[in-house]
C-alpha positions in Angstrom: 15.2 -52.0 -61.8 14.2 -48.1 -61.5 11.5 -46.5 -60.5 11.0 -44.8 -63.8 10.8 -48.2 -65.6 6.7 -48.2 -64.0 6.2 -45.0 -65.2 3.3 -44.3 -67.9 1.2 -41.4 -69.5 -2.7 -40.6 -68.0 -5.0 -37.9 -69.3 -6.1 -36.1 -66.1 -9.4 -36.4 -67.5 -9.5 -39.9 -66.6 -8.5 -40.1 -62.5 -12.4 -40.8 -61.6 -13.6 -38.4 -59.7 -16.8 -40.5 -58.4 -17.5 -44.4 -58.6 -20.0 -45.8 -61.1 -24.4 -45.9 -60.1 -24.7 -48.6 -59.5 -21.3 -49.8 -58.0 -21.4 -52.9 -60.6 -21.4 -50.4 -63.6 -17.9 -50.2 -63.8 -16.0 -51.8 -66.4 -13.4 -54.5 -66.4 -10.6 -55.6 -68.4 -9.6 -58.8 -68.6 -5.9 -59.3 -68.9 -6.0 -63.0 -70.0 -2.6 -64.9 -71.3 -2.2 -63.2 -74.8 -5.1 -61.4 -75.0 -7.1 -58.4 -73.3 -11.0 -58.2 -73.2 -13.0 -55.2 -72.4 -16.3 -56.1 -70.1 -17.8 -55.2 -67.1 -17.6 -55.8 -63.7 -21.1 -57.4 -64.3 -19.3 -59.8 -66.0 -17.1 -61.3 -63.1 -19.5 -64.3 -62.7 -18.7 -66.1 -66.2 -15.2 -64.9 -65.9 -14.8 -67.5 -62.7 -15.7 -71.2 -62.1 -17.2 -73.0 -60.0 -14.6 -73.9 -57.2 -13.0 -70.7 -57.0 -12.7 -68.9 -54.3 -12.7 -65.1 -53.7 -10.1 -63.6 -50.8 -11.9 -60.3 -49.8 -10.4 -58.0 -47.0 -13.0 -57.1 -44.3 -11.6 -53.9 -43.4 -13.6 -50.6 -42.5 -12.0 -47.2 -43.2 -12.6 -45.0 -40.4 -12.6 -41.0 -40.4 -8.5 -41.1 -39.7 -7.9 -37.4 -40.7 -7.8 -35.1 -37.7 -7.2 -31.3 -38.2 -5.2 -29.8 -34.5 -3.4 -27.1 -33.0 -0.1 -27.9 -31.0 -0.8 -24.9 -27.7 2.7 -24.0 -25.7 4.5 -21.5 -24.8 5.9 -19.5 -28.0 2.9 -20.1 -30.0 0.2 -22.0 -31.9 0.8 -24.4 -34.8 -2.0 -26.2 -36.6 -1.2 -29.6 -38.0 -3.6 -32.2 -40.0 -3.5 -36.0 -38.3 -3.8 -38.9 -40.7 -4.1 -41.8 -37.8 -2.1 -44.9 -39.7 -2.8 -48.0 -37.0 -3.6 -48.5 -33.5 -0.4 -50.1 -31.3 -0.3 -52.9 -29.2 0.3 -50.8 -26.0 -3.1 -48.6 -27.1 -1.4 -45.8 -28.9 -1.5 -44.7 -32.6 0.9 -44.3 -34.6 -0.1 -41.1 -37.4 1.4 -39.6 -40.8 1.5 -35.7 -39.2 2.0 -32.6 -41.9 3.4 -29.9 -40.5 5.3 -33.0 -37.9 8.1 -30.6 -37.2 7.0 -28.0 -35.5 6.2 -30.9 -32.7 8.0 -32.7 -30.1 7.7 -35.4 -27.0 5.1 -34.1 -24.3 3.0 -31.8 -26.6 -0.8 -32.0 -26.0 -2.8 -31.0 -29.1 -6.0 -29.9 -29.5 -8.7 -31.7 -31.8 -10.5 -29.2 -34.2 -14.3 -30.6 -33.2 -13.1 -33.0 -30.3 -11.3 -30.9 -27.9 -12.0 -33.5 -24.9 -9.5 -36.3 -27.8 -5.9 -34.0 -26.7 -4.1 -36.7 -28.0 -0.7 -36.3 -26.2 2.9 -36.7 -28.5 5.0 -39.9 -27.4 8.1 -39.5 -28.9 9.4 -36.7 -31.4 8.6 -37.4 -35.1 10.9 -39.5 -37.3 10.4 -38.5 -41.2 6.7 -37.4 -40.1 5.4 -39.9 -38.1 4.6 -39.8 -34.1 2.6 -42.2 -31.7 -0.3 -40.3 -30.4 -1.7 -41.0 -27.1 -5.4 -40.3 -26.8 -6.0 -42.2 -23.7 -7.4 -45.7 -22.4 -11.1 -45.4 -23.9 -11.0 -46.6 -27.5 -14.9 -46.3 -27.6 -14.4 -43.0 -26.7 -12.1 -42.2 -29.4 -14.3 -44.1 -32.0 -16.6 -41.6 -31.8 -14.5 -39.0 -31.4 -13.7 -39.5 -35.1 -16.9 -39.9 -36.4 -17.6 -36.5 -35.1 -14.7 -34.7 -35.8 -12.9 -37.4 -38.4 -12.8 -37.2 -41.8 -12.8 -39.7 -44.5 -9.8 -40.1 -45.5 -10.2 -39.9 -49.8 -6.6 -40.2 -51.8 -5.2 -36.8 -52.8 -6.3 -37.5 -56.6 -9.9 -37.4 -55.8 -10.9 -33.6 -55.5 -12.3 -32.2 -52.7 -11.1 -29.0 -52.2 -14.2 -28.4 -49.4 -13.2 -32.0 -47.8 -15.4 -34.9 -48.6 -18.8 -34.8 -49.5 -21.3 -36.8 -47.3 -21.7 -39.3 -49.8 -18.1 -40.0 -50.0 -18.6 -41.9 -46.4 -20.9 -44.7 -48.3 -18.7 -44.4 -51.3 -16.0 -45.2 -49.8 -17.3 -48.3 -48.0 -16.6 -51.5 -49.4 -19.6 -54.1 -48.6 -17.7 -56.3 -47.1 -16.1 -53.7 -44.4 -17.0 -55.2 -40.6 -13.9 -54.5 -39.0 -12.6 -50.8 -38.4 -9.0 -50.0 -38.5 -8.4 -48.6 -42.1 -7.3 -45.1 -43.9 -8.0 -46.1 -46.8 -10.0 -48.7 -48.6 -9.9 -51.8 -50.4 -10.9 -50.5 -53.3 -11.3 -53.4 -55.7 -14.2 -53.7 -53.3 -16.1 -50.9 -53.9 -17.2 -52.5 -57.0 -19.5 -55.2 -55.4 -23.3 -55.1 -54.8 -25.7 -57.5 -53.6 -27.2 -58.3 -57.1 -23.6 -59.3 -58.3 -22.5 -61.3 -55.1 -26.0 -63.4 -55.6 -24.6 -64.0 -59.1 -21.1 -64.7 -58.1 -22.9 -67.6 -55.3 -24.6 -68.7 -58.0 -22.1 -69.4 -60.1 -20.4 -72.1 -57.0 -18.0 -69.3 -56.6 -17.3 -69.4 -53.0 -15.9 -66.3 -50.6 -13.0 -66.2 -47.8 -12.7 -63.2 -45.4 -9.4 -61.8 -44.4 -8.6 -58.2 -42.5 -5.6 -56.0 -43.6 -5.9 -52.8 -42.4 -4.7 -50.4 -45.0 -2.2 -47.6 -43.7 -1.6 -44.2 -44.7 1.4 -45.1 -46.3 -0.7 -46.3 -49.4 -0.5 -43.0 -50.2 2.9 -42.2 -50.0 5.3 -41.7 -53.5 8.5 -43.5 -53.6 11.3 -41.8 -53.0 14.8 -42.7 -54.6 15.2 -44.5 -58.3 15.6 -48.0 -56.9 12.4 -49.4 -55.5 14.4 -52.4 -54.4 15.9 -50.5 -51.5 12.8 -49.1 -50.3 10.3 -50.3 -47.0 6.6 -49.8 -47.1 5.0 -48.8 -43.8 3.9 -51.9 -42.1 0.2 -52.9 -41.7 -1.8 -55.2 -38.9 -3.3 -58.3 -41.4 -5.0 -61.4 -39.8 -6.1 -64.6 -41.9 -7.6 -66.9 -39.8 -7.5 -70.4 -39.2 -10.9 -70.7 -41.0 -9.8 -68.8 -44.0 -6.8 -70.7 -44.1 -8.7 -73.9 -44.4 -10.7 -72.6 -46.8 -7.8 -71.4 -49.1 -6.1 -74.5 -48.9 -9.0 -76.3 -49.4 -9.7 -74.7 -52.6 -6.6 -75.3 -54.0 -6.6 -79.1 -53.2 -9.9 -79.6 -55.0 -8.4 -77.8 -57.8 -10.0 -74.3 -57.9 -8.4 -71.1 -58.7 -7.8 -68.6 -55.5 -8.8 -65.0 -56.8 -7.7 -62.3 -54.7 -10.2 -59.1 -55.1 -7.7 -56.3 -54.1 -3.7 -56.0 -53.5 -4.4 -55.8 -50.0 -5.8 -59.0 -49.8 -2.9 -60.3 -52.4 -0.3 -59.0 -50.0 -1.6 -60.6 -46.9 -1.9 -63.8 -48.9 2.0 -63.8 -49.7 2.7 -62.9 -46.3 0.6 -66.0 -45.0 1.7 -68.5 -47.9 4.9 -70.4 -47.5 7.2 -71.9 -50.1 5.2 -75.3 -50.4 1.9 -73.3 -51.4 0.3 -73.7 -48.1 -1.7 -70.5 -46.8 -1.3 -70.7 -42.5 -2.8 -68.4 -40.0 -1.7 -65.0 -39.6 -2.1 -62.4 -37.2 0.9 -59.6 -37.4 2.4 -56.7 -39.2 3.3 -57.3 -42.4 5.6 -54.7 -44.6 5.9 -57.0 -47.3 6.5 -54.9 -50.9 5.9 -57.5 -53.8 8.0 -56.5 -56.7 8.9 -58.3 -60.4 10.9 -60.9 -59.3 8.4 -62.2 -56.9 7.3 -65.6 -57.3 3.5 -66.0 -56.2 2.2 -68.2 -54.1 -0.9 -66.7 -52.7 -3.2 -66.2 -55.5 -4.5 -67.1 -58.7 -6.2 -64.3 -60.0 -6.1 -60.8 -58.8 -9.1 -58.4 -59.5 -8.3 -54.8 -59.0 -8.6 -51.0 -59.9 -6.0 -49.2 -62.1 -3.1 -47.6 -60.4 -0.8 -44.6 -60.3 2.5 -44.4 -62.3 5.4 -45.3 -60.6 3.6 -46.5 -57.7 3.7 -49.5 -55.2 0.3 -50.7 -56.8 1.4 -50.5 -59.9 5.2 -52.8 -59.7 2.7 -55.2 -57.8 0.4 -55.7 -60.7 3.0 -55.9 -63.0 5.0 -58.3 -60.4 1.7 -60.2 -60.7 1.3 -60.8 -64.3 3.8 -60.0 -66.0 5.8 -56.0 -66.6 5.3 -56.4 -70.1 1.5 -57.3 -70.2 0.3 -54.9 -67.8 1.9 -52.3 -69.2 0.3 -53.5 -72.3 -3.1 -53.8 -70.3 -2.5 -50.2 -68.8 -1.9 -48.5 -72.9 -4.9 -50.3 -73.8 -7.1 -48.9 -70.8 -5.8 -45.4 -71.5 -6.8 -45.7 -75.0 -10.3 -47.0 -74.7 -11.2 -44.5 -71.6 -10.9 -46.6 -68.7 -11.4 -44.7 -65.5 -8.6 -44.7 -63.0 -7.8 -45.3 -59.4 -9.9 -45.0 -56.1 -13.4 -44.6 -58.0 -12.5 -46.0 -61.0 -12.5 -49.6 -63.3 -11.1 -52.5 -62.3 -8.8 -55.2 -64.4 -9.5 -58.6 -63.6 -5.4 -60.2 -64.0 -4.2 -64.0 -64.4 -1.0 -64.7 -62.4 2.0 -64.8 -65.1 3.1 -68.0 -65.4 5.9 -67.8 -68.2 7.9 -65.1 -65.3 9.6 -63.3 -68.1 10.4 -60.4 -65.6 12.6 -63.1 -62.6 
């Protein structure tokens, strides 16, 4: 397996650059067992049955990017802060450009929140530091939504930072629980009309939380993506949501996990007999062909980047041959990519040509 084996051609033209008005307007592909249908995300009700059961991640992205100056003696150096997850001892660890020119003991100062001077634990490793910003957490929180910025992917254009209606865009509906840097974003497609419809329907809805890191946006580096670690992330799938998975499956309905976030915290929490247990940890778990799924049925999500995590986890998911298959066809009909993009609603490969 090589990295270059997910690789694939996309018109520029087609990396949305916005999401659809309303949020529902997208379109969807269904990648079906022999066969691919264009639709829309409209659609999703009389794609699922009643007894199935949507897995939707809770997470709220927060304004993680932090623009700083390091202050000591020899000079000033600015660096951009993209806060990843908060530790168990009340520090953060953060993605740092410019991480070098720091080291253990530096105090920096927060462009728009100087009273934040997040202090440096320990020197960087490959760009990455714990920050210490102090005790107050509440403090902090606001801190960012002063001086934070929402964190959008480098493929969405914003060469004057993020508009003000990129903080709503941005949001899933089902965010409660801050933590993330980045969204769920098979998410951003629902609206109140369509979840009505979807209730309607006897389709029923389970709530996990896996907050996504900065490392989501991260390229892979080396040819063989089997020797590779993704940057952990805090998940937690409670004992309710547990029930409710297994549940579900017992009474013979189909699990349908709405975003690879909510996928990969299901494979963390799902053991070899197909039972879904409580979770509450980091998980770094990278789901490549090979994988045997145990989580989900169905995953609904957007389109990915070439030669991405996202992308070997689709086509882990059903099947390298179909999705790149699904992924020509998209191209060729106009299908809007990534953050802001369509969405592709996938059955889980059963026939495992790629293991």
């Amino acid at each position: 397996m090589h990295t270059a084996d997910f690789a694939f051609d996309l018109p520029e033209a087609l990396i949305a650059q916005s999401p659809a008005r309303p949020r529902d307007a997208a379109r969807l592909l269904r990648v079906a067992p022999g066969a691919l249908g264009d639709a829309g995300v409209r659609h999703l009700p009389g794609m699922l049955r009643p007894g199935d059961l949507m897995v939707v991640n809770d997470t709220r992205v927060i304004p993680a990017r932090l623009h700083a100056r390091r202050m000591r003696d020899g000079g000033e150096a600015r660096v951009e802060i993209m806060l990843n997850r908060a530790e168990a001892d009340g520090t953060w660890h953060a993605l740092v450009r410019n991480a070098r020119k720091l080291r253990a003991g530096d105090v920096l100062a927060v462009e728009g929140a100087p009273e934040l001077a997040p202090r440096v634990v320990e020197a960087p490793v490959e760009g990455a530091v714990r920050l210490d910003f102090g005790p107050d957490q509440a403090a902090l929180a606001a801190a960012l939504e002063r001086a934070g910025e929402i964190p959008l992917p480098p493929y969405i254009a914003r060469p004057d930072g993020p508009r003000p209606e990129d903080r709503e865009d941005y949001q899933p509906i089902f965010a409660r629980t801050p933590g993330a840097v980045a969204a769920p974003t098979a998410s951003l497609h629902f609206t109140p009309a369509l979840l009505s419809a979807l209730e309607a329907r006897g389709v029923g809805r389970a709530t996990l939380t896996l907050h996504v890191g900065a490392g989501t946006f991260l390229p892979l580096r080396g040819e063989d993506p089997r020797g590779q670690r993704l940057h952990a992330e805090w998940g937690e799938v409670t004992e309710e949501a547990a029930a409710a998975i297994n549940a579900t499956r017992a009474a013979g309905g189909r699990v349908v996990a709405i975003g690879t976030t909510a996928l990969r915290l299901l494979e963390a929490a799902t053991g070899p007999d197909g039972t879904t247990r409580p979770f509450r940890d980091l998980t770094d778990i990278f789901l490549l062909p090979g994988h045997r799924f145990r989580g989900a049925d169905m995953l609904l999500t957007n389109f990915h980047l070439p030669k991405s995590t996202l992308f070997m986890l689709v086509c882990a998911f059903g099947g390298t041959a179909r999705m790149k298959a699904a992924y020509a066809h998209a191209v060729g009909a106009g299908y809007r990519f990534y953050s802001y993009g369509d969405a592709c609603l996938i059955d889980r490969d059963e026939d495992e040509p790629d293991r």
